[in-house]
C-alpha positions in Angstrom: 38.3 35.4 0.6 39.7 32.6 -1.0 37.3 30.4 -3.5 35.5 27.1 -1.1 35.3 25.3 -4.6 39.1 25.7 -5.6 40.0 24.9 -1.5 37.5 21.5 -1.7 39.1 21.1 -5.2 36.3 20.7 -6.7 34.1 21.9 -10.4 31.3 24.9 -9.5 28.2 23.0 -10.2 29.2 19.5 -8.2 27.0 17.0 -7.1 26.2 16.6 -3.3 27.9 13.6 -3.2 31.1 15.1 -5.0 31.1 18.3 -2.2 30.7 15.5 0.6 33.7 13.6 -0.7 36.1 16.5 -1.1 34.9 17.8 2.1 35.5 14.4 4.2 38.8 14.2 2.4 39.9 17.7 3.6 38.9 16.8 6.7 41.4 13.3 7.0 43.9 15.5 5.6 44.1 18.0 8.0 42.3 16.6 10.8 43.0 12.4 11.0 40.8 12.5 13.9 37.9 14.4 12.6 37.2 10.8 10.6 33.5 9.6 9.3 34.0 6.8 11.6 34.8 8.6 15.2 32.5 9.1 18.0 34.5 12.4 18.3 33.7 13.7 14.5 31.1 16.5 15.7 34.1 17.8 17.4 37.0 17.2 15.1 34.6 18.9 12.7 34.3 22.1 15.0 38.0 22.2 14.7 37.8 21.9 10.8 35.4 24.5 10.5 37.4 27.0 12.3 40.6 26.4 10.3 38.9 25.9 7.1 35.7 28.0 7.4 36.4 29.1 3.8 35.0 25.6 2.6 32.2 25.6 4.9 29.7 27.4 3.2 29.9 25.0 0.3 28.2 22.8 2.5 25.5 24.9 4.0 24.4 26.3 0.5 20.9 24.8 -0.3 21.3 26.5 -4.0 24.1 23.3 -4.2 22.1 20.5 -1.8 18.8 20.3 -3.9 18.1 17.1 -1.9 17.2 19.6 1.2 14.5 21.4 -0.6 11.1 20.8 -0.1 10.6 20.4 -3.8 12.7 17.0 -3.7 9.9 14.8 -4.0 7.9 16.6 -6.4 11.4 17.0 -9.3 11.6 13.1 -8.2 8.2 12.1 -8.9 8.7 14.5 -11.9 11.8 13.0 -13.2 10.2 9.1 -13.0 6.8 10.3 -14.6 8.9 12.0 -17.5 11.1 8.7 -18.0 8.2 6.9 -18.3 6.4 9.0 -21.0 10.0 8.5 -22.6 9.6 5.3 -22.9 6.5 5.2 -24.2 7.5 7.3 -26.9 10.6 5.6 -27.5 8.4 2.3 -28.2 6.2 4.4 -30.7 9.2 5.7 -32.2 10.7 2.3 -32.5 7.7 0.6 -34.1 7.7 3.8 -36.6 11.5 3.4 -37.6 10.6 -0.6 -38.0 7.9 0.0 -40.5 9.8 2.0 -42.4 13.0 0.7 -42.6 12.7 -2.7 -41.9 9.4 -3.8 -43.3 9.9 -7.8 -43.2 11.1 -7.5 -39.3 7.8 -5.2 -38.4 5.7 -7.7 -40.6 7.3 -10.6 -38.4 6.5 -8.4 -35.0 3.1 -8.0 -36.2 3.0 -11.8 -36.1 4.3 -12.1 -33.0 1.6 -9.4 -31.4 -0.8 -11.7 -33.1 0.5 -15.1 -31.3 0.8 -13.2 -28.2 -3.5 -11.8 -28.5 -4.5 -15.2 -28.9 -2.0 -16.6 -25.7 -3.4 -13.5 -23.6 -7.0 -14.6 -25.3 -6.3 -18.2 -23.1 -6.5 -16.6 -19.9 -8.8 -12.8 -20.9 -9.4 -11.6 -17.4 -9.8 -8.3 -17.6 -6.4 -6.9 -17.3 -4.7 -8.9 -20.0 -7.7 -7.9 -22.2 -7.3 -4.1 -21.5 -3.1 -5.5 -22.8 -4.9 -7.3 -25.7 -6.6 -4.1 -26.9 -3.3 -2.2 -26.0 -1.1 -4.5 -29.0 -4.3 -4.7 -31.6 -4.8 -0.6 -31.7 -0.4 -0.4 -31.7 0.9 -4.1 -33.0 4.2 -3.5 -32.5 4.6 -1.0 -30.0 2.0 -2.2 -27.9 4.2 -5.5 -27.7 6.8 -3.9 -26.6 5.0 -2.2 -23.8 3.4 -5.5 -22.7 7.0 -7.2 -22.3 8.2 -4.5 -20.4 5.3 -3.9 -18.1 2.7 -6.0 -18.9 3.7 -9.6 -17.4 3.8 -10.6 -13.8 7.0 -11.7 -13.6 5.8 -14.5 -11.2 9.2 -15.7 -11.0 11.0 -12.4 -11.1 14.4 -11.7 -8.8 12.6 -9.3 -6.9 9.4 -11.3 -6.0 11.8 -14.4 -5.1 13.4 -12.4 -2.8 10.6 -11.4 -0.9 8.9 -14.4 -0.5 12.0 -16.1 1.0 12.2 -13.3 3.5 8.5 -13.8 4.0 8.5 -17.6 4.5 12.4 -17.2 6.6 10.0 -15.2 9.3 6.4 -16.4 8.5 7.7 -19.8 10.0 7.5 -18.3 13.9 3.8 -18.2 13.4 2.5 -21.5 14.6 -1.0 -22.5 14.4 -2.7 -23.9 17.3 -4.0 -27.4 16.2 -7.3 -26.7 19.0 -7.8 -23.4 18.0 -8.1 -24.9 14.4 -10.2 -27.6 15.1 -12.8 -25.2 17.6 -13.2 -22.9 14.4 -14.0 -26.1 12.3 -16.5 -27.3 15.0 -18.5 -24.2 15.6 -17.8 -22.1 11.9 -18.9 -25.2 9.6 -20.3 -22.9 6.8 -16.8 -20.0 6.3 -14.4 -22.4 8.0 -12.7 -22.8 4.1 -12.1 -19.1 3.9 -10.0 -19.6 7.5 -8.9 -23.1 6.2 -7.8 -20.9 2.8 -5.4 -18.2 4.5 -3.9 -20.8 7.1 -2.6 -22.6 3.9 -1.2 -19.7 2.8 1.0 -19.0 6.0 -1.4 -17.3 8.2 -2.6 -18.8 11.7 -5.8 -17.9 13.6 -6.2 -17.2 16.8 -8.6 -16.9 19.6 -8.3 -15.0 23.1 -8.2 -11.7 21.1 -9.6 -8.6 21.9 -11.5 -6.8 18.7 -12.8 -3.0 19.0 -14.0 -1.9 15.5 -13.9 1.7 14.8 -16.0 3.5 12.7 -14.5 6.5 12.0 -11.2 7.7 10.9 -10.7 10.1 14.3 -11.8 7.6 16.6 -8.7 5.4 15.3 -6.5 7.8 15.4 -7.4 8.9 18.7 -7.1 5.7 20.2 -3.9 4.9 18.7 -2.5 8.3 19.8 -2.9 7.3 23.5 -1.7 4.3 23.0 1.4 4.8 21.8 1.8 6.9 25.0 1.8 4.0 27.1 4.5 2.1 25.1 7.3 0.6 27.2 8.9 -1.9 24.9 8.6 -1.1 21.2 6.7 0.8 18.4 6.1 -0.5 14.8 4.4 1.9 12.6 4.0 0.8 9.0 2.0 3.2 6.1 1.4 4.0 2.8 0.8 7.8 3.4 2.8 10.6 5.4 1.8 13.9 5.4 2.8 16.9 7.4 -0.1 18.6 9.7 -1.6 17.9 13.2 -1.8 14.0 13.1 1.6 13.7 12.2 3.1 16.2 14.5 1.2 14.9 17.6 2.3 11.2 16.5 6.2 12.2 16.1 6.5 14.4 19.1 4.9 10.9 21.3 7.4 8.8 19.3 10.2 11.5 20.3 9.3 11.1 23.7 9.4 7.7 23.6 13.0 6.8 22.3 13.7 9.5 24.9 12.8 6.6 27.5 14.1 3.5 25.8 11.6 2.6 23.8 12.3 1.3 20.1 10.7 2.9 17.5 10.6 1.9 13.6 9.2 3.6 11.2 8.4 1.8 7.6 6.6 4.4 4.8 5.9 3.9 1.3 8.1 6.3 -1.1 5.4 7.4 -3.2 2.9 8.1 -0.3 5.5 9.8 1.4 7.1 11.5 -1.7 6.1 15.1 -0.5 7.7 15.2 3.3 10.4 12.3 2.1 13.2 14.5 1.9 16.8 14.9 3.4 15.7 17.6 6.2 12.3 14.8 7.2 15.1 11.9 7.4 18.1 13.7 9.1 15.1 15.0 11.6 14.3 11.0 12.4 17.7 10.1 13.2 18.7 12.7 14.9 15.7 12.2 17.2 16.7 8.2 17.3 13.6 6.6 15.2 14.6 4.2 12.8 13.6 5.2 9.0 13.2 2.4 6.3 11.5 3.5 2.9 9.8 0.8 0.5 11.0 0.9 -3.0 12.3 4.2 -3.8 10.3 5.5 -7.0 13.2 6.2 -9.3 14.6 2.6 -9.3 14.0 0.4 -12.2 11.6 2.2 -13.7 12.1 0.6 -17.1 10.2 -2.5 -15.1 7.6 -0.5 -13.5 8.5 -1.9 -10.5 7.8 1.2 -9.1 4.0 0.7 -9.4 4.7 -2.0 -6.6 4.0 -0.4 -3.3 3.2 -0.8 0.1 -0.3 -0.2 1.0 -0.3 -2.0 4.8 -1.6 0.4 7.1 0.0 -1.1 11.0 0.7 -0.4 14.2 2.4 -2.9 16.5 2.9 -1.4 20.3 4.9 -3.8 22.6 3.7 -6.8 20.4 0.2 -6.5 21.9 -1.5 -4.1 20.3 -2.1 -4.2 16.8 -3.9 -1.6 14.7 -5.0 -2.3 10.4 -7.3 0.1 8.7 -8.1 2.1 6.2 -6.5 5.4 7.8 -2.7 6.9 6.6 -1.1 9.5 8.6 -2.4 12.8 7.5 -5.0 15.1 8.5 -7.5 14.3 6.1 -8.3 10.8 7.7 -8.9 12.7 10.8 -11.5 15.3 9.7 -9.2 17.7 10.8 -9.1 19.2 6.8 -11.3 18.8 4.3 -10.9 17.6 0.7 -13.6 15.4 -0.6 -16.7 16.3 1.9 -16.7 13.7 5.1 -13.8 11.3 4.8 -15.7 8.2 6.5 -12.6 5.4 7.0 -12.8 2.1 9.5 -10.4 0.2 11.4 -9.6 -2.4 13.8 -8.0 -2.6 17.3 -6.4 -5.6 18.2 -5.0 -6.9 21.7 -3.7 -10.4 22.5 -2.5 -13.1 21.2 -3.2 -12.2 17.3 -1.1 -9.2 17.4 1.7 -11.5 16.6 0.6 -11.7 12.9 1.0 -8.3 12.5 4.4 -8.0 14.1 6.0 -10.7 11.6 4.4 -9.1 8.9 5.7 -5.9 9.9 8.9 -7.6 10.4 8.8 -9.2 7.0 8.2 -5.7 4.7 10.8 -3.9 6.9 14.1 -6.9 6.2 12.6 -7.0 2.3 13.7 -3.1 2.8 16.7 -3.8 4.9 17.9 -7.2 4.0 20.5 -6.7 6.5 18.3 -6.6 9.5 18.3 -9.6 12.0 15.3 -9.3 14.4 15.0 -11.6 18.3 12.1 -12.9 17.3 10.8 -13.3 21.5 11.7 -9.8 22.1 8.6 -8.8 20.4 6.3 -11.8 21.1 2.7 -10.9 22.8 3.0 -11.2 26.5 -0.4 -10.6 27.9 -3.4 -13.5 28.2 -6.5 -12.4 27.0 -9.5 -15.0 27.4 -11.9 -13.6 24.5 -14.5 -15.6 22.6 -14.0 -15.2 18.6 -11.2 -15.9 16.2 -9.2 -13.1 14.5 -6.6 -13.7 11.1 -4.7 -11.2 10.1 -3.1 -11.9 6.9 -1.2 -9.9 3.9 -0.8 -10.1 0.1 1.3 -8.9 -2.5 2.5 -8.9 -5.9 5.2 -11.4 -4.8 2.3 -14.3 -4.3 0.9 -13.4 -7.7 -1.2 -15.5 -9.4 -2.7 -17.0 -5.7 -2.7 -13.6 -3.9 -4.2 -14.5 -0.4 -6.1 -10.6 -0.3 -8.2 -11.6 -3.1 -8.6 -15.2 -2.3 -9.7 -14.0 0.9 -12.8 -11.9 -0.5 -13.8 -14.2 -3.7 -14.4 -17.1 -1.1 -16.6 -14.5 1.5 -18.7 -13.5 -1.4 -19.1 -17.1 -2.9 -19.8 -18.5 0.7 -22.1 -15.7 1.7 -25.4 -17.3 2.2 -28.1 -14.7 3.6 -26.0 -11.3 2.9 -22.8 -9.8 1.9 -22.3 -6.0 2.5 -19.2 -4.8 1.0 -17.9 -1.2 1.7 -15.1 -0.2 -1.1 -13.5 3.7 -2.3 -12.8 1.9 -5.5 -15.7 -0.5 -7.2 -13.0 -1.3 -10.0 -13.6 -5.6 -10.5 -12.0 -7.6 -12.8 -14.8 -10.1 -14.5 -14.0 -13.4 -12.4 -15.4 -11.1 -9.4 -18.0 -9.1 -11.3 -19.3 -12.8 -12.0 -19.1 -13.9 -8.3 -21.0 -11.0 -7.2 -23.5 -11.3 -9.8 -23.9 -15.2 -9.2 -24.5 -14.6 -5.2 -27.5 -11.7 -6.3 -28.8 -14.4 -8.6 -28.8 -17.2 -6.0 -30.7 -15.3 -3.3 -28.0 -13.4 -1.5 -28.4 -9.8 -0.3 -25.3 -7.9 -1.9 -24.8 -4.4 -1.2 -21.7 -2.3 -1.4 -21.2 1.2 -0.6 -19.1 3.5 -2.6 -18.1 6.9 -2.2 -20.6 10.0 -3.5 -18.0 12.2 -3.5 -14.6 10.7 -5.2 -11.0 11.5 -4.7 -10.3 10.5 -8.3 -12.6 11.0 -11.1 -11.8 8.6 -13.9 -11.6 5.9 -11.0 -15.6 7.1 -9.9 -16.3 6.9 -13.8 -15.2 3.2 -13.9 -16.9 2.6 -10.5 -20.5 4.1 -12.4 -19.5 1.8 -15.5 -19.8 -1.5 -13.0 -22.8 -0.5 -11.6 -25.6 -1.4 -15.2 -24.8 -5.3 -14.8 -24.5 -5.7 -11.1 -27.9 -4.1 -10.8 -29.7 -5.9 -13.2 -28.5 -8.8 -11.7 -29.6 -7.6 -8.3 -27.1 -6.0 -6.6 -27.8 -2.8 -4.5 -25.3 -0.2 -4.8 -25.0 2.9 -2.7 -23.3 6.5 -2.7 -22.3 8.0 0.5 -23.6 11.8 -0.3 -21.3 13.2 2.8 -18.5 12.6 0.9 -16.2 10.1 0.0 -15.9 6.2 1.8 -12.2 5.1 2.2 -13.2 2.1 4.3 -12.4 -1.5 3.1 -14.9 -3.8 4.9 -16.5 -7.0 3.7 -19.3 -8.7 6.1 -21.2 -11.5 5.9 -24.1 -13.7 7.6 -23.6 -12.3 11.1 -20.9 -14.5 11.3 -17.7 -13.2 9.7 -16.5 -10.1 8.5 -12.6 -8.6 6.9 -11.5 -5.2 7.9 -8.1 -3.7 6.6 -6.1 -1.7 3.6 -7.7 -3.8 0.5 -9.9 -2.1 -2.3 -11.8 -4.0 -4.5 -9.5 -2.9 -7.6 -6.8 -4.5 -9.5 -4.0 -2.9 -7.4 -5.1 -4.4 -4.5 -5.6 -7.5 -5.5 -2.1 -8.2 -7.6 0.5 -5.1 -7.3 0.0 -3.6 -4.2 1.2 -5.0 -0.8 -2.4 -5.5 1.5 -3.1 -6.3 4.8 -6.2 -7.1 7.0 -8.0 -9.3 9.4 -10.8 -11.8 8.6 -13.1 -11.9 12.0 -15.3 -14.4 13.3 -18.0 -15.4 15.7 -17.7 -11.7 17.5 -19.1 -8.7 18.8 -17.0 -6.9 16.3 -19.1 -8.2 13.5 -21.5 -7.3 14.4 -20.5 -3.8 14.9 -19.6 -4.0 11.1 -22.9 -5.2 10.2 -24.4 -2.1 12.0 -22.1 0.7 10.8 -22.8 -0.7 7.6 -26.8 -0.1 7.8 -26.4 3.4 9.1 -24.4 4.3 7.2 -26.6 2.8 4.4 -28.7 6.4 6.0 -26.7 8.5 4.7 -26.2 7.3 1.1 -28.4 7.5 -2.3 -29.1 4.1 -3.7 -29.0 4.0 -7.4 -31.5 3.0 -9.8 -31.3 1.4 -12.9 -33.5 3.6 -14.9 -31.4 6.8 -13.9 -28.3 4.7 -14.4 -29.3 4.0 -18.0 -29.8 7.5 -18.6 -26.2 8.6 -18.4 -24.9 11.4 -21.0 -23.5 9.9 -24.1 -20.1 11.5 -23.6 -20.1 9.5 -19.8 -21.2 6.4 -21.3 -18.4 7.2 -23.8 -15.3 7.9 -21.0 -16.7 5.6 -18.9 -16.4 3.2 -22.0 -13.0 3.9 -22.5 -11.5 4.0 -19.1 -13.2 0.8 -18.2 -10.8 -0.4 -20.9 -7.6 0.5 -19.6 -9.2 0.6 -15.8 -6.8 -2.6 -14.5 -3.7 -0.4 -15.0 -5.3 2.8 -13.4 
């Protein structure tokens, strides 16, 4: 049999996009009809097959399409975390080479790490004092490292980019001028945290329909029937993919569904999906007709970190009238349905009416920042049921892109400076910057009841270390802080004063609050509040508060990586 590489004319070892070249060129050769572009290719390429079969098993061969395997996403994730360590070095190694070889330029560095200490000094919240610490301990390369990954880039291409698209489709929400001035009349005392997020593009709306769930299954469940009923369209936005039972039951509904007529787009994070992302999970998508956008593929620009920018929105749009935020991904875990971390609690929301339609422009937004391409008829996907409902819902995002006024953690500093009689805050990750260690503090010292619930059992240990690190001050200043002993609390809920309350995707970390991209829904005078408020105190059951005394008793080598991480902890 005659060699497939020397008949593709092509080097043993090729790329996969070197084999599909030589192979479509073959093809035009041959076959002018068996063309990329021609409805007829599958069969031209029948033909080609048959007089060519020599070639074919070039293109068959996993051992030469490594993008098939089911290790993809781990040599990817691989690959970026080795060119990052790279870099690091390389900065090291660079600062070394200046000392010694160019004393009077390292001296002059030194001065500029010196000039840039006392500018980050300015403004020390916590992260730029964890960078401040970073260039005192390595002058030189620490500098480096903070102009390539420390800054904001507030201005950067990128971040430009997405707020235009943001802004381009944020102008179809319109706020209702009565449904503004009803909130205003009857929500006098949290009407400025509404007032807040409708000044930064984000409308409230009344004649809304609220269930809160309390559990991750419940959510799920819900959602899976659902989507059963959809006739129109199917928007389904996450930050985690993983293959098992949720996901299977989910994609064999969706099947189903383009299989009557139904649109279906799916939007996933590339690291939360970097295990099942591979050429075999996409080609299975299209070929069962469900649109595939991923957010900003790991392995691009990693010199800028911009890879630490993900998606972390968790929704679900069905025919523009049901809307679902949460804490819950789609994996098994958030189900119950396997264990990893004893009881995985998680919370969400149900929405249906009129402000679903928040939640189908955001959806719209992240999917054109991923497909600039994309034009979307804005009516086609407009709510079209009336709901009379008493309340106010206000679903609003965030995301490094509205850095240094990111409306997430707006949102949550102005419910726990506004909070009168109680704030109970539910959070995986207790990991505050000072401005809201100080908020949270000044509310316990004024009167207000401040509990948060954090989980007993965490998913990462050097993030629970810096969440047992916050806990001496807050305390001491009154704060009540409890562990869930079940297992481990991925719910995000703030609520306040029987009278508001946020559910949605945001932890009370540094990621959440500047690189990730957040959702959720700040509630109002609403059965669904209270619901909060309740799961909150029973749940409250289950957990073991912490005292001060045991607290203070910590081992010296905790208190001494709990010390250290609490450092570095706005970058973890």
């Amino acid at each position: 049999m005659n060699d497939p590489y020397k008949v593709l004319g092509i080097e043993r070892g090729a790329t996969e996009e070197e084999i599909k070249k030589a192979y479509r060129s073959l093809s035009r050769r041959y076959h002018p009809d068996a063309n990329i572009n021609n409805p007829n290719k599958a069969q031209a390429e029948e033909k080609f097959k048959e007089n060519f079969s020599v070639a074919v098993p070039i293109m068959e061969d996993d051992s030469v399409n490594i993008i098939k395997s089911k290790y993809y996403g781990i040599i990817r994730g691989v690959t970026v975390g080795i060119a990052f360590l790279l870099q690091i070095i390389t900065m090291v190694l660079l600062a070394v080479y200046l000392f010694r070889g160019f004393f009077i330029i390292y001296l002059l560095m030194e001065l500029l790490s010196v000039l840039t200490v006392f500018a980050l000094v300015n403004n020390a919240e916590s992260y730029k004092m964890s960078w401040i610490i970073i260039i005192l301990v390595l002058p030189v390369a620490g500098l480096f490292l903070y102009f390539m990954w420390g800054r904001k880039r507030r201005n950067s291409k990128e971040n430009k980019r997405i707020y235009e698209i943001e802004s381009e489709i944020f102008d179809h929400m319109v706020q209702n001028t009565e449904v503004a001035e009803d909130i205003q009349k009857q929500h006098p005392n949290k009407v400025q945290i509404s007032r807040y997020l409708r000044k930064k593009g984000f409308p409230i709306y009344n004649n809304t329909q609220v269930t809160y769930y309390e559990i991750g299954e419940d959510i799920i469940q819900a959602m899976i029937e659902d989507l059963k009923k959809a006739q129109k369209f199917i928007f389904l936005e996450y930050f985690i993919v993983s293959d098992g039972r949720v996901w299977k039951e989910i994609l064999e509904i969706l099947t189903q569904k383009v299989q009557e007529g139904v649109e279906v787009k799916l939007l996933f994070d590339d690291f939360g999906t970097l295990i099942i992302n591979n050429h075999a999970f996409r080609k299975d998508l299209e070929s069962r007709g469900i649109e595939l956008r991923i957010f900003n593929p790991i392995h691009k620009n990693v010199a800028r970190l911009s890879f630490n920018y993900r998606n972390h929105q968790k929704i679900t749009v069905i025919d523009g009238n049901i809307g679902y935020t949460g804490g819950i991904n789609l994996a098994d875990e958030y189900a119950n349905y396997i264990v990893r971390f004893g009881h995985w609690k998680d919370t969400g929301l149900r929405l249906y009416g009129e402000g679903v339609w928040s939640f189908t422009c955001i959806f719209m937004a992240m999917w054109k920042a991923t497909d600039s391409e994309s034009v979307f008829e804005y009516d086609k996907y407009r709510p079209n049921v009336k709901v009379k409902e008493d309340g106010y819902v206000q679903p609003f995002a965030g995301g490094p892109h509205r850095n240094p006024s990111n409306p997430t953690e707006g949102a949550y500093t102005r419910m726990i400076n506004k909070a009168r009689d109680y704030i109970y805050i539910t959070t995986p990750y207790l990991v505050l910057d000072q401005s809201m260690r100080d908020d949270l503090i000044s509310a316990a010292q004024s009167g207000v009841d401040v509990r948060i619930i954090v989980p007993g059992i965490p998913d990462k240990w050097y993030v629970y270390m810096v969440n047992v690190s916050n806990y001496g001050k807050l305390i001491e200043s009154g704060v009540r802080i409890f562990e869930y002993k079940p297992g481990f609390i991925h719910a995000k809920n703030v609520v306040s004063d029987d009278e508001c309350a946020i559910c949605g995707t945001i932890n009370t970390d540094y990621r959440s609050f500047y690189l990730h991209y957040e959702c959720g829904v700040f509630l109002s005078e609403m059965g669904a509040v209270y619901d909060m408020k309740n799961d909150f105190l029973s749940t409250m059951e289950k957990c073991e508060e912490i005292q001060l005394d045991k607290w203070n008793k910590r081992p010296w080598y905790q208190r001494l990586i709990q010390f250290v991480l609490k450092i570095i902890s706005p970058m973890l």
